[in-house]
LUMVEX-413958 format. One record per residue: x, y, z of N, C-alpha, C in turn; residue number from 0. Coordinates in pm, 1 decimal. Layout:
+----------+----------+----------+----------+----------+----------+----------+----------+----------+-----+
!       nu !       nv !       nw !      cau !      cav !      caw !       cu !       cv !       cw !   i !
+----------+----------+----------+----------+----------+----------+----------+----------+----------+-----+
!        X !        Y !        Z !        X !        Y !        Z !        X !        Y !        Z ! NUM !
...
+----------+----------+----------+----------+----------+----------+----------+----------+----------+-----+
This chain:
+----------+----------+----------+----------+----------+----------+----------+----------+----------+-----+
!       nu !       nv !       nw !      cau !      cav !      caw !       cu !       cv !       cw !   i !
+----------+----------+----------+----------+----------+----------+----------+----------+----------+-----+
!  -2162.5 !   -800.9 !   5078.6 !  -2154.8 !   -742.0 !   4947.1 !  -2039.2 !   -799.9 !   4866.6 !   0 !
!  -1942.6 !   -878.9 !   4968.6 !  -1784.0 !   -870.5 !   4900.0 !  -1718.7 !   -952.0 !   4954.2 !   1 !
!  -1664.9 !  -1074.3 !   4894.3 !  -1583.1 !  -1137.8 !   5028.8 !  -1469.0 !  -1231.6 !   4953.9 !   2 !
!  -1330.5 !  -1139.6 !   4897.1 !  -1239.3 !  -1213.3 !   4824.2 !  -1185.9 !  -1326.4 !   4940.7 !   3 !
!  -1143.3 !  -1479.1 !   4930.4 !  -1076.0 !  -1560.3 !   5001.2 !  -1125.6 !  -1555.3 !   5093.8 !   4 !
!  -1261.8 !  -1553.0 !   5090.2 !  -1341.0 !  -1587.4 !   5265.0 !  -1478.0 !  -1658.6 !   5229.2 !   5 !
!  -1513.6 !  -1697.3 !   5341.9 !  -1639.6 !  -1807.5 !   5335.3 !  -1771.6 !  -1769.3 !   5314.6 !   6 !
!  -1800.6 !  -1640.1 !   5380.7 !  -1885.2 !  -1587.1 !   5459.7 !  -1968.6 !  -1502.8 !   5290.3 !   7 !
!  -2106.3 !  -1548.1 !   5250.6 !  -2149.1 !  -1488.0 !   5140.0 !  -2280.2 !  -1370.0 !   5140.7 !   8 !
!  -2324.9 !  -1359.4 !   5051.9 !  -2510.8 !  -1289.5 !   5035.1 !  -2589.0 !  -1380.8 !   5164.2 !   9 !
!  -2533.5 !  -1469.6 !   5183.3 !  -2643.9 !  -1558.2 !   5266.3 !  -2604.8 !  -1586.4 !   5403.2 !  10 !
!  -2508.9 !  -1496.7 !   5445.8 !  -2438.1 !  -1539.8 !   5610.9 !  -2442.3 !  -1388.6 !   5634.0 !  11 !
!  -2591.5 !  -1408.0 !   5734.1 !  -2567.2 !  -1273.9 !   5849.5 !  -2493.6 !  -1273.6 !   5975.0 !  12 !
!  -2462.5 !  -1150.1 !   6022.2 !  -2381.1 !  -1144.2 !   6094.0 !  -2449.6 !  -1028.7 !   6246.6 !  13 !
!  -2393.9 !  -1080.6 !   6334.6 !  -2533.9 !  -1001.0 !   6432.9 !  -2386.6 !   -925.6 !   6520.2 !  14 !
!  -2337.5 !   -825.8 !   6570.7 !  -2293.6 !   -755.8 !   6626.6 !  -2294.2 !   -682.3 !   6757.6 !  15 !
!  -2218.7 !   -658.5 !   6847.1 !  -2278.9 !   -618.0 !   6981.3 !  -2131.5 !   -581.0 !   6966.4 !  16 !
!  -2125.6 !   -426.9 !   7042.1 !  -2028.6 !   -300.5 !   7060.4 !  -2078.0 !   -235.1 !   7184.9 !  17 !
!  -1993.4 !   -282.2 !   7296.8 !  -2014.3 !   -218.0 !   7414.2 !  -1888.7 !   -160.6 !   7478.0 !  18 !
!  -1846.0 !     10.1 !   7498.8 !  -1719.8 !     28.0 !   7580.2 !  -1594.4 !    -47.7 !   7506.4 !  19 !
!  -1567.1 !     -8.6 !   7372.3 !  -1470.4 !    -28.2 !   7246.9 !  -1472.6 !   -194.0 !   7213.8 !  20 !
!  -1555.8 !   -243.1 !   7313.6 !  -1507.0 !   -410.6 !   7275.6 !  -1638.0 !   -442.4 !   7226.2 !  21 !
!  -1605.0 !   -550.1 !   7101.3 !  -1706.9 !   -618.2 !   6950.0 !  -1721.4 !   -772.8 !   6978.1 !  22 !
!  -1795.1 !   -801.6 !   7014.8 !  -1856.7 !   -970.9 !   7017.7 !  -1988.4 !   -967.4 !   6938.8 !  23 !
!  -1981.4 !  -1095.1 !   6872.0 !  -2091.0 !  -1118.9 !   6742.5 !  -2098.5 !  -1287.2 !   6722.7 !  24 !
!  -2233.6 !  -1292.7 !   6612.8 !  -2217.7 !  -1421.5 !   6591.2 !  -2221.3 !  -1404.2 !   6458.7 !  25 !
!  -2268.5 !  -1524.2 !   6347.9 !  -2284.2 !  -1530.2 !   6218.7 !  -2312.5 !  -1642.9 !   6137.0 !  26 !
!  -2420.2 !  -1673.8 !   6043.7 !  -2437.8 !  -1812.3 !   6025.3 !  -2496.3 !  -1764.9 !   5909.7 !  27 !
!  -2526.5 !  -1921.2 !   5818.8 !  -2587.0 !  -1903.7 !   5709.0 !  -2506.4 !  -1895.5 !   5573.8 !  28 !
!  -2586.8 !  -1913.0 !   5463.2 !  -2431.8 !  -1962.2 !   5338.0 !  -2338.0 !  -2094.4 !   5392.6 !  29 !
!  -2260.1 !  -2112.5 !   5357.1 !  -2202.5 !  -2234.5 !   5424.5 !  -2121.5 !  -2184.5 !   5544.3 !  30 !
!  -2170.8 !  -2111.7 !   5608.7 !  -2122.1 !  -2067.7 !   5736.5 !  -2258.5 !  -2207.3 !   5831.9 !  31 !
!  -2218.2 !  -2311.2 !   5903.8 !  -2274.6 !  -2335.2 !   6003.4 !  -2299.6 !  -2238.6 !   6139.8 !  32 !
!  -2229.1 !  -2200.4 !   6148.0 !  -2223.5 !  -2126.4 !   6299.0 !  -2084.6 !  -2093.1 !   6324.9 !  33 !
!  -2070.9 !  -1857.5 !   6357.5 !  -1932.3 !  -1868.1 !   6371.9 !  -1970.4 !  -1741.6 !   6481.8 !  34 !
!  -1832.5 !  -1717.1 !   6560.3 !  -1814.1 !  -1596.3 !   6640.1 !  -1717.5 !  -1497.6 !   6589.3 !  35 !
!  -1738.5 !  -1447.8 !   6668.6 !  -1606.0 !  -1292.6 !   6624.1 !  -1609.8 !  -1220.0 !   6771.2 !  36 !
!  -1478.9 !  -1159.1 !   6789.0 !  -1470.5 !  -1092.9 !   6908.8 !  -1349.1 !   -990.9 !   6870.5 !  37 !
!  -1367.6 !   -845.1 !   6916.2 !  -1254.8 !   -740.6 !   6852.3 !  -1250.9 !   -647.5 !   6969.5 !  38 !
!  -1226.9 !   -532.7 !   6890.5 !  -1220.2 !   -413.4 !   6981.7 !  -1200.6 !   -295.2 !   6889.7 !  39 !
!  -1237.1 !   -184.5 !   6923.5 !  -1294.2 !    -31.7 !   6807.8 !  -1090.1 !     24.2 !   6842.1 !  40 !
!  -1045.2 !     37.0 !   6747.8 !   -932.5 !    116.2 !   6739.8 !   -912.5 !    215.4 !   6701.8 !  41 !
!  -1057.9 !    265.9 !   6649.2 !  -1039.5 !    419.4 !   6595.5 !  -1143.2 !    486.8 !   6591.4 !  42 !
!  -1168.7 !    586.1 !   6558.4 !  -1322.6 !    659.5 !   6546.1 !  -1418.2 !    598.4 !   6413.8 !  43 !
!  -1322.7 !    558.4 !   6325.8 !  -1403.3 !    425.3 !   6222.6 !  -1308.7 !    296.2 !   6190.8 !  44 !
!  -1240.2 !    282.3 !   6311.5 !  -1171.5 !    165.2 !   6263.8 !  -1207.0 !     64.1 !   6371.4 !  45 !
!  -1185.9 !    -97.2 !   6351.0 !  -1183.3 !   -170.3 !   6446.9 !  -1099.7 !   -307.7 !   6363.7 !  46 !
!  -1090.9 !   -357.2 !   6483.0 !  -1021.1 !   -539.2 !   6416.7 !  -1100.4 !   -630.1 !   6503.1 !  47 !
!  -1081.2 !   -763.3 !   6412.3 !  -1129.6 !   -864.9 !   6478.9 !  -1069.6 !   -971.1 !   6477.0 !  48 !
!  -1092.3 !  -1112.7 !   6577.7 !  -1079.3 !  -1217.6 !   6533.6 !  -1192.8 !  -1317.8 !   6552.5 !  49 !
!  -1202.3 !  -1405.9 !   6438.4 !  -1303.5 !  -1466.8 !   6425.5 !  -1304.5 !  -1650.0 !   6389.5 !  50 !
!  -1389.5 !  -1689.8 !   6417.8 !  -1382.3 !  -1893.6 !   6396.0 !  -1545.0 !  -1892.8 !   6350.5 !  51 !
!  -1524.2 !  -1996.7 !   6281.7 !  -1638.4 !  -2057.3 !   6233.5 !  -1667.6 !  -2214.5 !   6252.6 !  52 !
!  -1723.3 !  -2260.0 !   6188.0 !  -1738.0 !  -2412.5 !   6147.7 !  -1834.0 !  -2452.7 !   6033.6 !  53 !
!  -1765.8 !  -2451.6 !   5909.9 !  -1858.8 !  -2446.1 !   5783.2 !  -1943.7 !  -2592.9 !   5766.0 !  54 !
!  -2066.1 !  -2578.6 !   5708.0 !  -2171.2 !  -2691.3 !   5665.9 !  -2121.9 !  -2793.9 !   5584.4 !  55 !
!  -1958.0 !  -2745.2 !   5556.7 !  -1860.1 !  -2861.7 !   5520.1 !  -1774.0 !  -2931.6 !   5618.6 !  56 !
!  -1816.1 !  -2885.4 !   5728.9 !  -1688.3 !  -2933.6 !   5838.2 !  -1549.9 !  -2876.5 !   5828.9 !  57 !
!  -1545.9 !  -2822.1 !   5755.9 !  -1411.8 !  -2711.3 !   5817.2 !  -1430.7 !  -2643.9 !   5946.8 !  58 !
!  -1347.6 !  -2622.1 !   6033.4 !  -1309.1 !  -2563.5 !   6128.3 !  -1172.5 !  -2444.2 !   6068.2 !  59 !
!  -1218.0 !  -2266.6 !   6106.6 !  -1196.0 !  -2191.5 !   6037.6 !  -1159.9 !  -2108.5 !   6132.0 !  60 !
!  -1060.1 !  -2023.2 !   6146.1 !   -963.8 !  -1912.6 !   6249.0 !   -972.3 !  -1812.3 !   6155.4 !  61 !
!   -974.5 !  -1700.6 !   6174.6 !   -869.2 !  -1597.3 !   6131.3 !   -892.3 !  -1436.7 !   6205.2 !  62 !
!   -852.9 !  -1364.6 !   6144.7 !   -845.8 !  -1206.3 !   6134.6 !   -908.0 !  -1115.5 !   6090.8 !  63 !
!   -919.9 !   -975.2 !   6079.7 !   -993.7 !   -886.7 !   5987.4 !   -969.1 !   -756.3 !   6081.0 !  64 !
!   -894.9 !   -634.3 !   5997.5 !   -858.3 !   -500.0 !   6033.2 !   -993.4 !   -403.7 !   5932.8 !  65 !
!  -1090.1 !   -371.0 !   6012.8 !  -1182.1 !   -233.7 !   5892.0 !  -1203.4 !   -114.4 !   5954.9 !  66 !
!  -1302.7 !    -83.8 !   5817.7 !  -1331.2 !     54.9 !   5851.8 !  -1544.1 !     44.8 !   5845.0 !  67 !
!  -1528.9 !    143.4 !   5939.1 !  -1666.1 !    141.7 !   5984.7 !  -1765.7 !    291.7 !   5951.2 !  68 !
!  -1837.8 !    275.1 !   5825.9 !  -1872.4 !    422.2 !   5705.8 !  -2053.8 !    387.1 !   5760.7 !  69 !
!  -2059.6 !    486.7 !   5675.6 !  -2232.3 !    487.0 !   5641.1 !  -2207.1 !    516.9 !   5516.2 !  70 !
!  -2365.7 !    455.6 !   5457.3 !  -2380.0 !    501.1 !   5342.3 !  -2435.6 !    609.8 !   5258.1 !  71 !
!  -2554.5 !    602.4 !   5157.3 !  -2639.6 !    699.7 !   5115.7 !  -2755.9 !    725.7 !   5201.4 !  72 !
!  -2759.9 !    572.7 !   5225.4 !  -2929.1 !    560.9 !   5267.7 !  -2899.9 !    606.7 !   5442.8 !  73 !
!  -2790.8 !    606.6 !   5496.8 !  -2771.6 !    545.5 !   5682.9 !  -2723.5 !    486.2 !   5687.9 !  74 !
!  -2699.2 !    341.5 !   5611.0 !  -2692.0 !    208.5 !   5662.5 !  -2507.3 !    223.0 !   5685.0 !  75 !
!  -2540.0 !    163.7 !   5769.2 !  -2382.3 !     98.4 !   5832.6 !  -2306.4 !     28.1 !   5733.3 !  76 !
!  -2172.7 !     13.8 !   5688.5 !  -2107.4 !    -11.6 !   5617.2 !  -2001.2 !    -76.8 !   5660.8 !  77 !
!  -1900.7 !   -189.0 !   5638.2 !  -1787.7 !   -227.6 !   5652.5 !  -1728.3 !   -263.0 !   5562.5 !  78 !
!  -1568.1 !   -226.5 !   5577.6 !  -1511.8 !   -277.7 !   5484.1 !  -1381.4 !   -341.1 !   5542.0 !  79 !
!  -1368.9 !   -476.3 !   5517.8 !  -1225.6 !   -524.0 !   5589.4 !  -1090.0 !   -594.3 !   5516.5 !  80 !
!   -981.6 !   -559.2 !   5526.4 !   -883.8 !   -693.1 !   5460.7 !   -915.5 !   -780.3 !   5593.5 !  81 !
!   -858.0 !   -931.3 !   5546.1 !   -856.4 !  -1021.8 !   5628.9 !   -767.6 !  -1154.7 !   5587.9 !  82 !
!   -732.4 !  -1191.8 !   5702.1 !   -618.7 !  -1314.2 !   5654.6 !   -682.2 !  -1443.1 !   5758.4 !  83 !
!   -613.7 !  -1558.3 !   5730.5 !   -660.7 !  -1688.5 !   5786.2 !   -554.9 !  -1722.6 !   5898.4 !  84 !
!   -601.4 !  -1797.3 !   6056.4 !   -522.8 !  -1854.9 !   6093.5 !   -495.6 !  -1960.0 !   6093.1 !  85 !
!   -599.0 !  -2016.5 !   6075.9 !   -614.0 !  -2156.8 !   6093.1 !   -727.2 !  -2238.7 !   5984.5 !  86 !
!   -686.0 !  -2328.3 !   5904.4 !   -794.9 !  -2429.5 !   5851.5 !   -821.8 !  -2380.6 !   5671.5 !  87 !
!   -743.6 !  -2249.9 !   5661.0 !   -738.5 !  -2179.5 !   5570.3 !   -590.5 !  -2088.1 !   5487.6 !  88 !
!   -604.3 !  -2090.8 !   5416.4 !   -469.8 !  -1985.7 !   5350.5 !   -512.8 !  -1869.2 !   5281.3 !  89 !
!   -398.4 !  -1761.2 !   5295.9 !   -426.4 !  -1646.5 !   5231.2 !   -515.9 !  -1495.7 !   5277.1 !  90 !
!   -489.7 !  -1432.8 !   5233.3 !   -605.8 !  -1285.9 !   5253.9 !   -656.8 !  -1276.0 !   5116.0 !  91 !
!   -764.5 !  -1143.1 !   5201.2 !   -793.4 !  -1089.3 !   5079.1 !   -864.8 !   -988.9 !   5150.4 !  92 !
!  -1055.9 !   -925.8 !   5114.8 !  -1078.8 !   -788.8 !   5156.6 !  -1233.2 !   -839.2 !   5164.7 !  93 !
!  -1327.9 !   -822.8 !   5204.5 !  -1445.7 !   -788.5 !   5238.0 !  -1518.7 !   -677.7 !   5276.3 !  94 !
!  -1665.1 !   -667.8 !   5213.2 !  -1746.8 !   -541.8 !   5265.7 !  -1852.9 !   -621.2 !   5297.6 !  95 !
!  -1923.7 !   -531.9 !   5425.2 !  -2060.5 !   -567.0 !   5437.2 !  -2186.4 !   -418.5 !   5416.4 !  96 !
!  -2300.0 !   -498.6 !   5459.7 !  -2400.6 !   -330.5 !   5423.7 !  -2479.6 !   -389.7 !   5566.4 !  97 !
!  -2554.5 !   -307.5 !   5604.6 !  -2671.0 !   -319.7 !   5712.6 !  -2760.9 !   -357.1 !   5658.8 !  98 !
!  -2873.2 !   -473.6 !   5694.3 !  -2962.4 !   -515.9 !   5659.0 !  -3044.1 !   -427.5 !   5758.1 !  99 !
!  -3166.8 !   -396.8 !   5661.1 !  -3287.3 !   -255.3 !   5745.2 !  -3405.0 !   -348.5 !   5676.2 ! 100 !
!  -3475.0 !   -334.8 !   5708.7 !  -3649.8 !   -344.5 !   5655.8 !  -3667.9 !   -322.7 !   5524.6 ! 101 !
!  -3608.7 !   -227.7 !   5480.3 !  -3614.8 !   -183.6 !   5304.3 !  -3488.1 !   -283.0 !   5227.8 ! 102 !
!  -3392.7 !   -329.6 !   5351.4 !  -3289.2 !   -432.8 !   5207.2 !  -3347.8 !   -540.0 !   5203.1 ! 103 !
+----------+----------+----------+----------+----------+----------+----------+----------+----------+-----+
């Protein structure tokens, strides 16, 4: 939905797996070539992550991301994260995502 100083757009899904507080995922698409993420749940709606990519530009991409984990009107799962760069990149900024369902 939202992605100040980050790569990741309308067109890079992101697939998720949450087992026993720990978050491993993948994500591609938009000029995302292919990226991972791996975290852990720190709160009853919070979690952090860290994540790499490798954009359809050849960047090679590190960083971070602290959110919060809502629902919306409809159900759908919600995120919202700041996030900063470690590597290949500079700066923060904030991102949201929405759940893709059958009806988005």
């Amino acid at each position: 939905m939202n992605n100040t100083d980050g790569r990741s757009g309308t067109d890079t899904v992101f697939h998720y797996h949450v087992a026993a507080g720990h978050i491993t995922g993948t994500y591609q698409g938009g000029t995302i070539q292919t990226g991972h993420l791996v975290g852990r749940v720190t709160g009853v709606d919070t979690i952090e992550l860290l994540y790499h990519c490798l954009t359809t530009e050849g960047e090679l991409l590190s960083g971070w991301s602290r959110g919060r984990v809502n629902r919306d009107h409809a159900g759908r799962t919600t995120l919202a994260f700041v996030l900063g760069w470690l590597f290949g990149a500079c700066g923060e900024g904030e991102s949201s995502y929405i759940e893709l369902t059958s009806e988005t």
